[in-house]
C-alpha positions in Angstrom: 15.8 -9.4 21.7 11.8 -10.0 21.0 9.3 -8.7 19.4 5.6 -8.9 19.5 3.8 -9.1 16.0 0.7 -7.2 16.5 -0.2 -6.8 12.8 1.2 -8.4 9.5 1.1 -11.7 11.0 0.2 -14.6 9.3 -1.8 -12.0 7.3 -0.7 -9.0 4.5 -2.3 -6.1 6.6 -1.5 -4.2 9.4 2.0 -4.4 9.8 3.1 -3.2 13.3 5.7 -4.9 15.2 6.8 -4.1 18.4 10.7 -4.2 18.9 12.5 -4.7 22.6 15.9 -4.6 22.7 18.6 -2.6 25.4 15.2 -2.0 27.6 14.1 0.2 24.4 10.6 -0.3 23.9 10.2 0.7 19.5 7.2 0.1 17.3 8.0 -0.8 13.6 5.3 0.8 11.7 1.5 1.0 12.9 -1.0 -0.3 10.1 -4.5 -0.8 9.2 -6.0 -4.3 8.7 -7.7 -4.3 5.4 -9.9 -7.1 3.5 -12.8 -8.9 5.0 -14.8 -7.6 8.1 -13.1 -10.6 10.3 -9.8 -9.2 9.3 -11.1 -5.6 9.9 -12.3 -6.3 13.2 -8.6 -6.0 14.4 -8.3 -2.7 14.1 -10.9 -2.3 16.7 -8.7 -4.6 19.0 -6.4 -3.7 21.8 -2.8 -3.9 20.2 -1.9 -6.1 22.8 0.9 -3.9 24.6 0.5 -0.1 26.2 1.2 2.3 23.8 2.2 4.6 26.7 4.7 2.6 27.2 6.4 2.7 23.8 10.0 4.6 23.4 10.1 5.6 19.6 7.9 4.7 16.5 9.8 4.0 13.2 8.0 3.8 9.5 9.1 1.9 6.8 6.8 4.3 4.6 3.4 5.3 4.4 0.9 3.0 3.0 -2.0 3.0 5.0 -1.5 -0.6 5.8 1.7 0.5 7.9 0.3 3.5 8.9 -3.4 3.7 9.8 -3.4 3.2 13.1 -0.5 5.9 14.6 -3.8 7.6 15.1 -5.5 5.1 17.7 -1.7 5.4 19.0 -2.2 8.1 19.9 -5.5 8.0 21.5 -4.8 5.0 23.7 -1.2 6.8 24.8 1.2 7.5 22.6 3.5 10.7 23.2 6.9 10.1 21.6 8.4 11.0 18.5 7.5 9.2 15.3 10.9 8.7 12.7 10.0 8.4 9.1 11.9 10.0 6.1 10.4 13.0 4.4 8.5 11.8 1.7 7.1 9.4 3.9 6.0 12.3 6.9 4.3 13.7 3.7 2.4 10.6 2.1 1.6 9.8 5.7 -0.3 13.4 6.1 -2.3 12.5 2.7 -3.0 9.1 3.5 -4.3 9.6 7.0 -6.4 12.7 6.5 -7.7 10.7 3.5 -8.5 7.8 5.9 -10.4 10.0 8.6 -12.6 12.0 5.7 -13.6 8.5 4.3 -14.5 6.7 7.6 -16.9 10.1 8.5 -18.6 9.9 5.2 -18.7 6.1 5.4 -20.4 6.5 9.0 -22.7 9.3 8.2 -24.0 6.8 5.7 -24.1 3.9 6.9 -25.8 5.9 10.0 -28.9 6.9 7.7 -29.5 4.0 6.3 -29.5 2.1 9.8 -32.1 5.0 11.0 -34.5 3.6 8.6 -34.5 0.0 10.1 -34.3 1.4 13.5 -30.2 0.0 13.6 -28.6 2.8 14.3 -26.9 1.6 17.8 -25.4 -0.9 15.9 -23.7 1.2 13.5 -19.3 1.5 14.6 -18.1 5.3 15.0 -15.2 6.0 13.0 -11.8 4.9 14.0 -10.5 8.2 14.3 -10.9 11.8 13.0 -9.1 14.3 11.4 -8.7 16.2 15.3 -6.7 12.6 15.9 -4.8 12.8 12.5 -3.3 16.3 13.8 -2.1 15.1 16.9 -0.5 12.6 15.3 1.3 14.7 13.5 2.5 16.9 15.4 4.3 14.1 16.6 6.9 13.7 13.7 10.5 14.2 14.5 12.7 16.1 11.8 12.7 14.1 8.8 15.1 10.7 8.8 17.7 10.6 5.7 18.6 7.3 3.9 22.1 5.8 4.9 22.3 8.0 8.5 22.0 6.6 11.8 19.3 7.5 14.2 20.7 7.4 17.8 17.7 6.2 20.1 18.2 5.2 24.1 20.5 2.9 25.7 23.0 2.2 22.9 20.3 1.2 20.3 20.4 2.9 16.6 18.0 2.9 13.9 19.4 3.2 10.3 17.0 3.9 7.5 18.1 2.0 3.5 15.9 2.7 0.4 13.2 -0.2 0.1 13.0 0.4 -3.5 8.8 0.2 -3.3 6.9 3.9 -3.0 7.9 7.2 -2.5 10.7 7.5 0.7 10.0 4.4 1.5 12.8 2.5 3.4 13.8 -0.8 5.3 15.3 -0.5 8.7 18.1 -1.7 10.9 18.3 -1.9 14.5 21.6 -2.0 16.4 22.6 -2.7 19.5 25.4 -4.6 21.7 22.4 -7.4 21.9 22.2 -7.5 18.0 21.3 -6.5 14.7 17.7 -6.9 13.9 16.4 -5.9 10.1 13.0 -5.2 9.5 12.2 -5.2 5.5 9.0 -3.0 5.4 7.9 -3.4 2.3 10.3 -4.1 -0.4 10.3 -3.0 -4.5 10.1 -5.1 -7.6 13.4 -5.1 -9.4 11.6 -4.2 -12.3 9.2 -1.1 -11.1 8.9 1.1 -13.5 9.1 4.1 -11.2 11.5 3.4 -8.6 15.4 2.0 -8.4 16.0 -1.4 -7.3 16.4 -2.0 -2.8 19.8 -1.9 -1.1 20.5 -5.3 0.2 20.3 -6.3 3.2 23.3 -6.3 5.7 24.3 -9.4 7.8 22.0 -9.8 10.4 20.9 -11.7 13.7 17.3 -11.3 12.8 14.9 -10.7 9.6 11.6 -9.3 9.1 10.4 -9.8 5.9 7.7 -9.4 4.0 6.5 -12.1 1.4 3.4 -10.7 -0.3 4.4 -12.3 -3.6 6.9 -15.2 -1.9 5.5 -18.0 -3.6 6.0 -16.5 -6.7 7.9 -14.2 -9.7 6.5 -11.6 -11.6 5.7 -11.1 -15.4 8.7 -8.8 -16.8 7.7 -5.6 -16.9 8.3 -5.5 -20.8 5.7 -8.2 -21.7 3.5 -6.4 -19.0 3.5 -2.9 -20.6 2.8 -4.5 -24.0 -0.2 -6.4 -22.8 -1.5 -3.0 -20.6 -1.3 -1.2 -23.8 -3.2 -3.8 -25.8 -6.1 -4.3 -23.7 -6.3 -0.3 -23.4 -6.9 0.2 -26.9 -9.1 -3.3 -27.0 -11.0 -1.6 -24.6 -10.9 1.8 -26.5 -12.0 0.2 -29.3 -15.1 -2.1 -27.4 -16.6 1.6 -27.6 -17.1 1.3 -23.3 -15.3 3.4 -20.5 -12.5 1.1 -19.5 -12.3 1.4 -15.5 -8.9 1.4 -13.7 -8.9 1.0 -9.9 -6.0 1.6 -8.4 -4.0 2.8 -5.3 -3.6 6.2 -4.7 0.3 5.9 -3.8 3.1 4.6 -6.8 0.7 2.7 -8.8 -1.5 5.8 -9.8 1.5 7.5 -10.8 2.9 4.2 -12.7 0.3 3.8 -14.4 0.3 7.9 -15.5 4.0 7.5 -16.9 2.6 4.6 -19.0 -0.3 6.8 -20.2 2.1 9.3 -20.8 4.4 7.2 -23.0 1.7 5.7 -25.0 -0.2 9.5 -25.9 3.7 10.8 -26.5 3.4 7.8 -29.2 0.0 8.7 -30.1 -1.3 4.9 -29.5 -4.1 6.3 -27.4 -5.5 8.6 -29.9 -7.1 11.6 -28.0 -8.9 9.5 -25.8 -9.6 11.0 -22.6 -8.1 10.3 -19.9 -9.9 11.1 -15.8 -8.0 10.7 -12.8 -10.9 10.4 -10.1 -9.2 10.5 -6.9 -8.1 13.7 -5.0 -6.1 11.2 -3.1 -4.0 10.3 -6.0 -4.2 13.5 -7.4 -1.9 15.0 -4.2 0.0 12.1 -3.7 1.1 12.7 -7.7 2.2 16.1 -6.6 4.4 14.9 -4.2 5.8 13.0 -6.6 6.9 15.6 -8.9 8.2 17.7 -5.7 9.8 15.0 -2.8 13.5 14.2 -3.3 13.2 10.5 -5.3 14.7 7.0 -6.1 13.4 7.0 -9.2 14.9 5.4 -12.8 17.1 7.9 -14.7 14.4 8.3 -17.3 12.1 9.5 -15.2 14.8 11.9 -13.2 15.8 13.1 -16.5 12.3 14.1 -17.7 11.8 15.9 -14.6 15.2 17.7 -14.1 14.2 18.9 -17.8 10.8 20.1 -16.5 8.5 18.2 -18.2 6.3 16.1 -16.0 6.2 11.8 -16.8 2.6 11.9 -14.7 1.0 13.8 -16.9 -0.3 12.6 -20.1 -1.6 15.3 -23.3 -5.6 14.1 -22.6 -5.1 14.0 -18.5 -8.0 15.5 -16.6 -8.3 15.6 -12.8 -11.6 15.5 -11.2 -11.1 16.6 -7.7 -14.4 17.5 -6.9 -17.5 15.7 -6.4 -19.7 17.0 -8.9 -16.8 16.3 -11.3 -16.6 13.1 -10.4 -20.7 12.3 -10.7 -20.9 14.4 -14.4 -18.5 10.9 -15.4 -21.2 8.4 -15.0 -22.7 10.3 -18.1 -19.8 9.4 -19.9 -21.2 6.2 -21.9 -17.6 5.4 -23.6 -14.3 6.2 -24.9 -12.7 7.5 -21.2 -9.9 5.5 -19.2 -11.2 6.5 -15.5 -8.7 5.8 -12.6 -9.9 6.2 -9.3 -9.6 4.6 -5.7 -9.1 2.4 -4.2 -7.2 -0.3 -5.5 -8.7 -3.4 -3.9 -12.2 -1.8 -4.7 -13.0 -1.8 -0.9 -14.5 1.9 -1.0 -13.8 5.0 -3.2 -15.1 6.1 -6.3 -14.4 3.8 -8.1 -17.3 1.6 -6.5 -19.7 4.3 -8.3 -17.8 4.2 -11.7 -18.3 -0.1 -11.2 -22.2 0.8 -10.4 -22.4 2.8 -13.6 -20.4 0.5 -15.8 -19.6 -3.1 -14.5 -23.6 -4.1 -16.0 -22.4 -2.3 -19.6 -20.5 -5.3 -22.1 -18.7 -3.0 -23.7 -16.8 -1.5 -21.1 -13.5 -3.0 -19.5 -11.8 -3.2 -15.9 -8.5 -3.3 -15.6 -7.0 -5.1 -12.5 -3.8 -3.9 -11.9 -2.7 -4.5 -7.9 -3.1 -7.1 -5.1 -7.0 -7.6 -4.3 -6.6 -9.8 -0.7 -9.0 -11.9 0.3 -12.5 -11.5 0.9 -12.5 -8.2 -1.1 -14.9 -6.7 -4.2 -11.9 -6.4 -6.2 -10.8 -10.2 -5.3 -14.9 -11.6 -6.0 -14.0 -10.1 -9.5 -10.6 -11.5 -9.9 -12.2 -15.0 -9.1 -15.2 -14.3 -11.7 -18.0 -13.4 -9.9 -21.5 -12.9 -12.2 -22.8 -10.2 -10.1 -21.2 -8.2 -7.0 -23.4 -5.8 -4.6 -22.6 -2.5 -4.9 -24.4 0.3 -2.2 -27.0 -2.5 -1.6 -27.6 -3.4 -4.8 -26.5 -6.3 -7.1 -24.8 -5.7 -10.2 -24.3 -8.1 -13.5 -20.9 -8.2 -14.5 -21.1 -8.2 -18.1 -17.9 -5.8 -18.9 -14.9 -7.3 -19.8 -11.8 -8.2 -16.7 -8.6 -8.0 -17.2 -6.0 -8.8 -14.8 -2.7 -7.9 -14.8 -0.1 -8.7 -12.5 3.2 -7.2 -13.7 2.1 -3.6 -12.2 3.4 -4.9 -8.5 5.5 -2.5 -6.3 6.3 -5.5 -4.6 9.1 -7.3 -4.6 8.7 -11.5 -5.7 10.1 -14.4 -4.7 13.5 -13.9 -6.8 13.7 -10.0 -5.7 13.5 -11.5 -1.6 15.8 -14.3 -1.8 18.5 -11.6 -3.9 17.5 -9.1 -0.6 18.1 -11.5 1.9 21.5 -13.3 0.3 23.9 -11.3 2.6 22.0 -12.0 5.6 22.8 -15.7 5.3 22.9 -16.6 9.3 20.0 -14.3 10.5 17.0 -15.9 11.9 13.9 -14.9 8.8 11.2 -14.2 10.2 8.3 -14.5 7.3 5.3 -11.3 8.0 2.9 -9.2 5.7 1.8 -12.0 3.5 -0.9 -14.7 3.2 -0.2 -18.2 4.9 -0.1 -20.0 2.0 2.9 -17.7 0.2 4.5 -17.9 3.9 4.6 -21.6 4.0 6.1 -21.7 0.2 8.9 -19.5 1.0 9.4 -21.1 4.3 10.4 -24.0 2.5 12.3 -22.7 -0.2 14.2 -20.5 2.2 14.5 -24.0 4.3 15.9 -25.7 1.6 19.1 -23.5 1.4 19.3 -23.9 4.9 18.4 -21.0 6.4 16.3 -20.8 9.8 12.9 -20.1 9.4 10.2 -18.7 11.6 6.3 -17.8 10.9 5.0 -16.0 14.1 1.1 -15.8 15.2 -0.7 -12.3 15.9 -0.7 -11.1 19.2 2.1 -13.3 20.1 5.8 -12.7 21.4 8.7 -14.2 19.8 12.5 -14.5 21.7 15.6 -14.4 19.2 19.5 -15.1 21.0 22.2 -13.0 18.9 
């Protein structure tokens, strides 16, 4: 049994781990790298094995950080099938013809602007385009349901469990008379406010896991909610637009059912609310169509047809224009809008147009890795460039961590308890919350193992 860790290692982007067991050759997800342009560079990397030579691809679910590659898959090879459950073939269609619109515009940009300087060699095509996103596509197998097995090659089986984090994702098992290897994806906090809690894991030979929040636990989700809806009507009150950036997939449409509940209560007032992200806007769709895992409250209001992502002042500006006639909005608006880590988006215009303002507010609500606008904020920067120019921060920012979809330290070590003997194999986090868990999972004596990028690692059942 081995596996080469060409993504996710020692790092919290691009999980893609390739799998080799009964002479099967199967890739565990295929994601972007994300964060600083060191960390970016990868994706412009070999992947350090043929992808002609690959017998299946498998998706835990379809962030673009599992997925944002299948495309250069493709192009350097790739002609199998590619097993994911439904809701994940969908998010994956959003996400990646999302991710091919935004690299051309970015180019095309970036492209005049180097003309000017006389740069324009230097300037890196796109990754792929939407003619690649198709052909990726079209290389989905019939949709994979939780709890079934997936019979592959040479007596190996994939079995698909509920992950607990986004919509259809799952974590995965692989089976064979070699062993059992279980690769976590990415798991959800206990406490999510959309989704039910992960299956456990089963007893295993070996573990992938994730630890994005290993070294530590989450705020409860009650005393999270109660300080979201006091800085949002802090903010209301400052008189300023209070700016939310935020993934397009689960925490958009957490954050809607929160909105909801507080205009149902009428602690918002009529203050209007903009989602700025067609993104987010079809992902939310999805969620009110796709088979779920959500919390009864949520089924319930849907099964009764009225819609928990869709709050009485809600306004969606899909277009352009719509989205530029906001930056004469002065105050009084909540505007969410992509992307979370504040990497690209619109949201970088809505920070151009209001980070300078003091009464206005941004709201923090997800992971902002390393090396990232979102993360210069976190750590209190006085000024950030924005489109070449450098912005005062004189609004107000908030950070709140109880939003996660991940699962924290307690949710992992209550995932992994069954699989007591297995081999854990720590990926998809930052070093320093690998080598915390490593040690807490050390000190109940389990074996532990954090693998480098590009590198192989050998497991015995």
């Amino acid at each position: 049994m081995k596996v080469f860790h060409a993504g996710a290692a020692r790092t919290v982007t691009g999980s893609c781990h390739l799998v080799e067991m009964e002479g099967q050759r199967v890739l565990i997800d295929c994601g972007l790298f994300q964060g600083s342009s060191h960390v970016e560079a990868n994706n412009r990397e070999t992947f350090g094995f043929e992808a002609a030579s690959l017998d299946a691809v498998l998706l835990t679910h379809g962030h673009l950080d599992h997925v944002g590659r299948l495309p250069l898959l493709f192009e350097r090879g790739y002609r199998g099938p590619i097993y994911a459950t439904a809701a994940t073939r969908h998010v994956t269609e959003v996400i990646l013809r999302d991710a091919a619109r935004l690299q051309q515009e970015d180019y095309r940009r970036n492209l005049r602007r180097a003309r000017r300087s006389g740069r324009e060699h230097q300037v890196p095509p796109p990754l792929f385009d939407e003619t690649s996103v198709e052909k990726t596509l079209a290389q989905f197998a019939d949709p994979i349901s939780f709890d079934r097995s997936l019979s592959l090659e040479h007596n190996l089986t994939a079995t698909f469990h509920r992950a607990g984090h986004i919509l259809g994702s799952a974590w995965i098992v692989l089976d064979s008379p070699e062993g059992r290897l279980v690769a976590s994806g990415d798991l959800g906090n206990r406490e999510s406010g959309l989704q039910a809690p992960a299956d456990p894991a089963p007893a295993c030979d070996v573990v992938l896991v994730e630890t994005t929040y290993a070294d530590r636990n989450h705020r409860s989700l009650e005393a999270t909610l109660h300080e979201f809806k006091n800085v949002i009507r802090k903010a209301i009150e400052s008189g300023g637009n209070v700016l939310i950036p935020s993934f397009a997939l689960e925490r958009t449409q957490h954050l809607l059912f929160q909105l909801y509940q507080l205009t149902e209560s009428g602690e918002l007032g009529d203050a209007a609310i903009y989602l700025d992200s067609p993104m987010a806007t079809r992902i939310t769709e999805l969620y009110r169509t796709c088979d779920n895992e959500f919390h009864e409250e949520i089924n319930s209001l849907l099964e009764r047809g009225t819609d928990p992502f869709s709050p009485q002042t809600l306004q969606y500006t899909v277009s352009t224009e719509a989205s530029k006639a906001l930056n004469d909005v002065e105050g009084g608006a909540i505007i969410i809008a992509g992307s979370g880590m504040m990497t690209g988006g619109r949201i970088l215009h809505h920070l151009k147009h209001n980070l300078w303002r003091g009464g206005a507010s941004l709201i923090i609500v997800g992971y902002q890795a390393a090396g990232t606008l979102g993360r210069r904020l976190v750590d209190g920067a006085d000024s950030v460039r924005i489109f070449g120019e450098e912005i005062v921060v004189r609004a107000g920012i908030h950070t709140i961590g109880g939003f996660s979809a991940h699962a924290d330290q307690d949710d992992l070590l209550n995932w992994l308890s069954a699989a007591k003997q297995a081999k854990t194999v720590l990926v998809h986090g930052e070093v320093g919350a690998m080598n915390t868990f490593a040690r807490v999972l050390e000190e109940r004596g389990r074996d532990v193992f954090i693998p480098d990028l590009y590198r192989w690692s050998s497991f015995d059942s």
